[in-house]
C-alpha positions as CSV (number, residue, x, y, z in Angstrom):
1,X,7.6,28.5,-86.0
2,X,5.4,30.6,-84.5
3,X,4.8,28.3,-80.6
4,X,8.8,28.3,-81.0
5,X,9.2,32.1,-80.9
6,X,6.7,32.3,-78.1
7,X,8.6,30.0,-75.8
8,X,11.7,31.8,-76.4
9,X,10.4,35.4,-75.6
10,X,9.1,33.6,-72.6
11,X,12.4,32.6,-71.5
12,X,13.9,36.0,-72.2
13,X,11.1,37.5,-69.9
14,X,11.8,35.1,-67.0
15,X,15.6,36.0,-66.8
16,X,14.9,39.4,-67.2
17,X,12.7,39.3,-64.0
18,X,15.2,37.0,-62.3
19,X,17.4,39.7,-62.6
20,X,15.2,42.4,-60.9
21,X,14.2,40.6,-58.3
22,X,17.6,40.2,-57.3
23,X,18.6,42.0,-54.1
24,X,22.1,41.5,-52.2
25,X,22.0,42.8,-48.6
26,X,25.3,43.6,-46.1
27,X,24.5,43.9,-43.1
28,X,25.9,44.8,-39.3
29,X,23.7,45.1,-36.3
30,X,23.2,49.0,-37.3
31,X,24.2,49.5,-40.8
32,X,22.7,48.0,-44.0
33,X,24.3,48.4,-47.9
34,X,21.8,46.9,-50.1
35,X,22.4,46.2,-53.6
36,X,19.9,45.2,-56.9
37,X,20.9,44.1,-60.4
38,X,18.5,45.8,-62.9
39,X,16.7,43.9,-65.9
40,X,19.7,44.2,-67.8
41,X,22.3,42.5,-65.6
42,X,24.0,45.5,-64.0
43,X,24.5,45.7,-60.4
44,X,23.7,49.4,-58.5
45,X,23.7,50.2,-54.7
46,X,20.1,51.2,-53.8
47,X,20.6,51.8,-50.1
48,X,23.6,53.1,-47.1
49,X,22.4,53.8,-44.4
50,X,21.0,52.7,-40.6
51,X,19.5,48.8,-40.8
52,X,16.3,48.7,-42.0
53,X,14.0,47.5,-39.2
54,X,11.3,45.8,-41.9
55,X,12.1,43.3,-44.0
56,X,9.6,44.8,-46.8
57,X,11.6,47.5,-47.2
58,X,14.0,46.6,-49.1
59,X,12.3,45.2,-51.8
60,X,10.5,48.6,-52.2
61,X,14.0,49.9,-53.2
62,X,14.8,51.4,-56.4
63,X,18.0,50.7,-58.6
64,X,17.4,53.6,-60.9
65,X,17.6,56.5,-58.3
66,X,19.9,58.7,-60.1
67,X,19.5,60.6,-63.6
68,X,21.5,62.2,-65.7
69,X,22.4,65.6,-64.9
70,X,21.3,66.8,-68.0
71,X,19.0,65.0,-68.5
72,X,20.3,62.6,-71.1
73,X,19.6,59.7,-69.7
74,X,16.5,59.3,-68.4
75,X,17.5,55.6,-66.4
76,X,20.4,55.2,-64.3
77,X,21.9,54.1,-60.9
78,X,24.8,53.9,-58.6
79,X,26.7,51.3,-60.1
80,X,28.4,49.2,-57.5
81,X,31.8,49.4,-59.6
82,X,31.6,51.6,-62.2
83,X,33.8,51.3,-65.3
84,X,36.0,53.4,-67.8
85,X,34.6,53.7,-71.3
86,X,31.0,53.5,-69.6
87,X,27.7,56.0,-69.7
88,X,29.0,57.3,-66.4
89,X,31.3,60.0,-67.0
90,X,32.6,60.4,-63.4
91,X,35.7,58.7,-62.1
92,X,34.8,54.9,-62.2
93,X,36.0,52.2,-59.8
94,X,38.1,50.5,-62.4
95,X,40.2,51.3,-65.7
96,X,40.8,49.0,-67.9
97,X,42.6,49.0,-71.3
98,X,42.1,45.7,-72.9
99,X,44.7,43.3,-74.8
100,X,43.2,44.9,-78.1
101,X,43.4,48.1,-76.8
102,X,39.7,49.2,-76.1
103,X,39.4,50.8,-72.9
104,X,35.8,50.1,-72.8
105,X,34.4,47.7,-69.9
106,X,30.9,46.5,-69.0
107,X,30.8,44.4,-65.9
108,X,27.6,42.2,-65.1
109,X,26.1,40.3,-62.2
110,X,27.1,36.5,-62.3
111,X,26.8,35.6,-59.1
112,X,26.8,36.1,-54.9
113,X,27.5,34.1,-51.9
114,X,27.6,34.2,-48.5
115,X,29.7,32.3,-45.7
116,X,30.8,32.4,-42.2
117,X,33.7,34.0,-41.5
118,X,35.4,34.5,-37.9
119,X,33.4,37.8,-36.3
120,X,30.9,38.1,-39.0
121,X,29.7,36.9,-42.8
122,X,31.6,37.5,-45.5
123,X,29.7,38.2,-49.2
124,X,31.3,37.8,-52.7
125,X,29.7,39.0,-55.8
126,X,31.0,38.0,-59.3
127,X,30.9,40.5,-62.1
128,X,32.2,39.5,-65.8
129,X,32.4,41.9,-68.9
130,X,30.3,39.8,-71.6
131,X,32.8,40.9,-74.4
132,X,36.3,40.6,-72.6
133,X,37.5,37.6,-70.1
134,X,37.6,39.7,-67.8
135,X,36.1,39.0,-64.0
136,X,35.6,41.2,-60.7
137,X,34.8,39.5,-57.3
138,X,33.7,42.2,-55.3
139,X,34.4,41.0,-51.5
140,X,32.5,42.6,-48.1
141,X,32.7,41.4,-45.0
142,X,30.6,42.7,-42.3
143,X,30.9,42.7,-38.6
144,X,28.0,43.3,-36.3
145,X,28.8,43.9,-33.2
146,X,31.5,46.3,-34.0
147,X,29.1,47.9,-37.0
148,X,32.5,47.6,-39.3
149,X,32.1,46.6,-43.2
150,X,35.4,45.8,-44.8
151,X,35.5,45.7,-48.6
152,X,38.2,44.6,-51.3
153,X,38.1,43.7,-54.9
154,X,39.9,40.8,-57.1
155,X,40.8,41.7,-60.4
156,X,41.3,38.5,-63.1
157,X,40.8,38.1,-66.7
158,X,42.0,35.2,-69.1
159,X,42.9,37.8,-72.4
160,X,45.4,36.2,-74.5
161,X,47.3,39.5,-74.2
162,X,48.1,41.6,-70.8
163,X,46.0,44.1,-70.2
164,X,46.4,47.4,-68.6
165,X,44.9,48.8,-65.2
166,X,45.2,52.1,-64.6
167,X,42.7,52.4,-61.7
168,X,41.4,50.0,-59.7
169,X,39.8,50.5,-56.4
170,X,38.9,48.5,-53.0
171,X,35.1,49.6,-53.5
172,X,33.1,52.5,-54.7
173,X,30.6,53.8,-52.3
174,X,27.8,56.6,-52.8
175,X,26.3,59.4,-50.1
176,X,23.6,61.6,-50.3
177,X,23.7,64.1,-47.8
178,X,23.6,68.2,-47.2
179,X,26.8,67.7,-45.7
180,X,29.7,65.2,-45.1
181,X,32.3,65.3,-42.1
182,X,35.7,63.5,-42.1
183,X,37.3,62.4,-38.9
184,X,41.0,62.0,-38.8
185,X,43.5,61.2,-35.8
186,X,46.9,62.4,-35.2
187,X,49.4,61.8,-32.1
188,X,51.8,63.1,-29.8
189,X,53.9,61.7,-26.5
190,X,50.9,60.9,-24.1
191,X,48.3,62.0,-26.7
192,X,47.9,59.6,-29.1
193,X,44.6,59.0,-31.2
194,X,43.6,62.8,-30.5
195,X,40.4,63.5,-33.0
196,X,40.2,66.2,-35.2
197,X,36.9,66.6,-37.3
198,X,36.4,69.1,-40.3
199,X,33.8,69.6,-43.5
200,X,34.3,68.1,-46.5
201,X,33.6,70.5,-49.4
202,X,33.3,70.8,-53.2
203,X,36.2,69.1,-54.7
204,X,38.5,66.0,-54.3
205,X,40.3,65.3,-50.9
206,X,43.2,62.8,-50.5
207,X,44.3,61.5,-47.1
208,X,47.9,60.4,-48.0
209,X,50.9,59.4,-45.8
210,X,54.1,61.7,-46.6
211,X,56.9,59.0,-47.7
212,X,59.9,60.9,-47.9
213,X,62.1,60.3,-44.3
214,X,64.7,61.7,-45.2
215,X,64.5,64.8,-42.5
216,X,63.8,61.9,-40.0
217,X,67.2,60.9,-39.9
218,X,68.3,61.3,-36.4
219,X,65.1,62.0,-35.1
220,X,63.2,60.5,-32.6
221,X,60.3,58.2,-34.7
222,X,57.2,56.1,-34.2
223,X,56.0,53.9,-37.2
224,X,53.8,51.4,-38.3
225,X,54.4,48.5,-40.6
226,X,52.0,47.8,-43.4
227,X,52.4,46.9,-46.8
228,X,53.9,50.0,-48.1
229,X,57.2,49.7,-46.1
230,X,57.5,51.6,-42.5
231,X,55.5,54.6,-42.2
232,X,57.4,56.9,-39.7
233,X,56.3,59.8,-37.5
234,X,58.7,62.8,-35.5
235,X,58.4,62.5,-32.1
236,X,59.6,65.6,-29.8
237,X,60.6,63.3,-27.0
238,X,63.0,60.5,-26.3
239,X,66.8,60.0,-26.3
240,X,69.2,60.8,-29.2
241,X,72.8,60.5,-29.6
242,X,75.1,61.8,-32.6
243,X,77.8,60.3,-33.6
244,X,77.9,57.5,-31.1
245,X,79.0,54.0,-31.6
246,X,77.1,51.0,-31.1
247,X,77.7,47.3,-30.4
248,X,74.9,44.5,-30.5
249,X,74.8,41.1,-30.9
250,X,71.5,39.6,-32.5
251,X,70.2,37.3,-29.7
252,X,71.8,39.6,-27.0
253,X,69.2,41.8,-25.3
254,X,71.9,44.6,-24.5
255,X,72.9,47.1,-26.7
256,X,75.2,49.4,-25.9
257,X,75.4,53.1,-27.4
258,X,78.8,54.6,-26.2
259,X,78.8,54.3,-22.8
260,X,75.2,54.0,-22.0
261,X,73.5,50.3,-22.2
262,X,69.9,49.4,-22.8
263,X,68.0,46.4,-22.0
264,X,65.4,44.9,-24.7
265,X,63.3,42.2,-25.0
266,X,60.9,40.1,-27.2
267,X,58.7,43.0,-28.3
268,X,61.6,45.9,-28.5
269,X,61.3,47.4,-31.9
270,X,64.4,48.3,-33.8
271,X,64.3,50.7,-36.5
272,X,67.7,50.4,-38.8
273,X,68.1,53.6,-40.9
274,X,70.5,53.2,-44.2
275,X,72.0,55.9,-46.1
276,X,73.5,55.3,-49.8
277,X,73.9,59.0,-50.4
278,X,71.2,59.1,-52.7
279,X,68.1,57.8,-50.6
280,X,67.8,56.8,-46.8
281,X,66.2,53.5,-46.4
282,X,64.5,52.1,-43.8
283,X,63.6,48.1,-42.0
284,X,62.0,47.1,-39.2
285,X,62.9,44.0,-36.8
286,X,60.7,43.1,-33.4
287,X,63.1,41.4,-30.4
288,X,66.6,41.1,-30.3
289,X,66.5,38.2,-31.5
290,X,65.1,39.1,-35.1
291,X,67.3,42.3,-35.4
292,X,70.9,42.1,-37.3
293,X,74.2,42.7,-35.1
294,X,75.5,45.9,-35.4
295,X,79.4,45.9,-34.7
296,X,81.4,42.4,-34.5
297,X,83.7,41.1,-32.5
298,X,83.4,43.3,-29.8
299,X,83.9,46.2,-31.8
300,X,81.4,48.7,-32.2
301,X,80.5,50.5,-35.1
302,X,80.2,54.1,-36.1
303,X,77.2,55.3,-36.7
304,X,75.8,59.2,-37.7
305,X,73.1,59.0,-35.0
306,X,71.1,56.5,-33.0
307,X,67.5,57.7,-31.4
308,X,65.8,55.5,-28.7
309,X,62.4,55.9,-28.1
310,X,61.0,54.8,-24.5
311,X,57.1,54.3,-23.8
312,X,58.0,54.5,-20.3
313,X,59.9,57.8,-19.5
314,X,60.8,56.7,-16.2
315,X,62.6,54.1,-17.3
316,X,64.8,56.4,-19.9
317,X,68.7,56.6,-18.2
């Protein structure tokens, strides 16, 4: 009984150190985040910061950097992803309340791997609460030429209920610094991408696009498609009309706003603007080909205002 308690507490130690010794590095020809599960299975970022130029130095990092700020617990870290319900009472990475309606979460290491991916390496760590079916692949992909890290989660679990999330979050990075700056860009006609930097201070900061267009309606616009819809922007500049009609046939590069015409090809953007009295709703088509008629038959149709917008102003009529 006795040899068979020893080999057991032997096998307990050696998992315990494969843990520590466990160090994940992502890396770009300048930057390095370097990551450590501790002897318990959690996984904490040790290190953000310029590439470390030795490759002792990273197993000289420490997971349990950070204490308590009262003191309480004397043995803590950066958690990569921190979780609701958790000893970390600050705003965690992701909320979970399970099918039985705990909102308690633990994630653990499970695994990493790294492959090729066009540009750069990709890395994916797995982390699975040992209570709940629930898994997080944490993905990074870095680039080094172009010293870029790009980071996204996937949430999964196999409850036999649905579960709620009521945050969840790309990554969770930490900084340690006297000071932090944040560098924004806004635009204008012939000054687009113009910098602005400022100071962050105490306190949480949201950078958040304004969705409400309805005070764009008739206005001269640029936008950007992403997965949120059309984001649009006033522009000062261009060519407007109100209450003009307007005749196009999709696959027809003319269209024709009262007595004006204009020309468009294979990258023209058109912007169609609907208004159901309640809410003004907005889609996107690139070329004349993609974009719906407006008029038929050779009729035009009314419409409360039309706005082109030219990137060549010499070109405008």
């Amino acid at each position: 009984m006795k040899k068979a308690f020893m080999l057991i507490a032997a096998m307990c130690m050696t998992s315990v150190m494969a843990f520590a010794q466990k160090t994940i590095r992502v890396s770009t020809d300048k930057t390095d985040l370097v990551m450590q599960v501790s002897p318990k299975g959690r996984l904490y970022q040790v290190y953000l910061g310029d590439k470390l130029k030795n490759p002792a130095d990273y197993q000289n990092l420490k997971w349990d950097v950070y204490a308590a700020s009262d003191g309480a617990v004397c043995q803590r870290g950066h958690e990569v992803y921190a979780t609701s319900g958790a000893e970390d009472f600050f705003e965690p990475a992701v909320a979970v309340t399970h099918a039985d309606g705990n909102m308690t979460t633990y994630l653990y290491y499970k695994s990493s791997e790294e492959k090729a991916i066009n540009g750069g390496t990709e890395t994916i760590i797995t982390l699975q609460d040992k209570v709940y079916p629930l898994t997080v692949k944490l993905h990074y992909a870095a680039y080094p030429k172009e010293n870029v890290i790009k980071a996204w989660s996937e949430i999964s679990h196999k409850e036999k209920a649905p579960v709620t999330l009521w945050r969840y979050s790309s990554t969770m990075l930490y900084f340690k610094a006297n000071k932090y700056f944040v560098t924004n860009y806004h635009s204008d006609w012939a000054k687009e991408g113009q910098p602005e930097t400022c100071q962050l201070t105490t306190g949480k900061k949201i950078v958040d696009t304004n969705k409400d267009y309805s005070g764009l309606v008739g206005s001269i616009v640029s936008f950007k498609d992403s997965k949120d819809g059309v984001k649009l922007t006033d522009k000062s500049e261009g060519k407007e009309w109100t209450g003009k009609s307007v005749l196009f046939k999709k696959g027809k590069p003319t269209v024709t706003v009262g007595s004006d015409d204009f020309k468009t090809d294979a990258k023209t953007v058109f912007v169609y603007a609907t208004d159901d009295g309640k809410d003004v709703s907005y889609k996107s088509y690139t070329g004349y080909k993609n974009a719906p008629s407006i008029g038929a038959n050779g009729v035009a149709a009314a419409t409360t205002a039309v706005a082109a917008y030219l990137k060549d102003r010499s070109s405008e009529p």
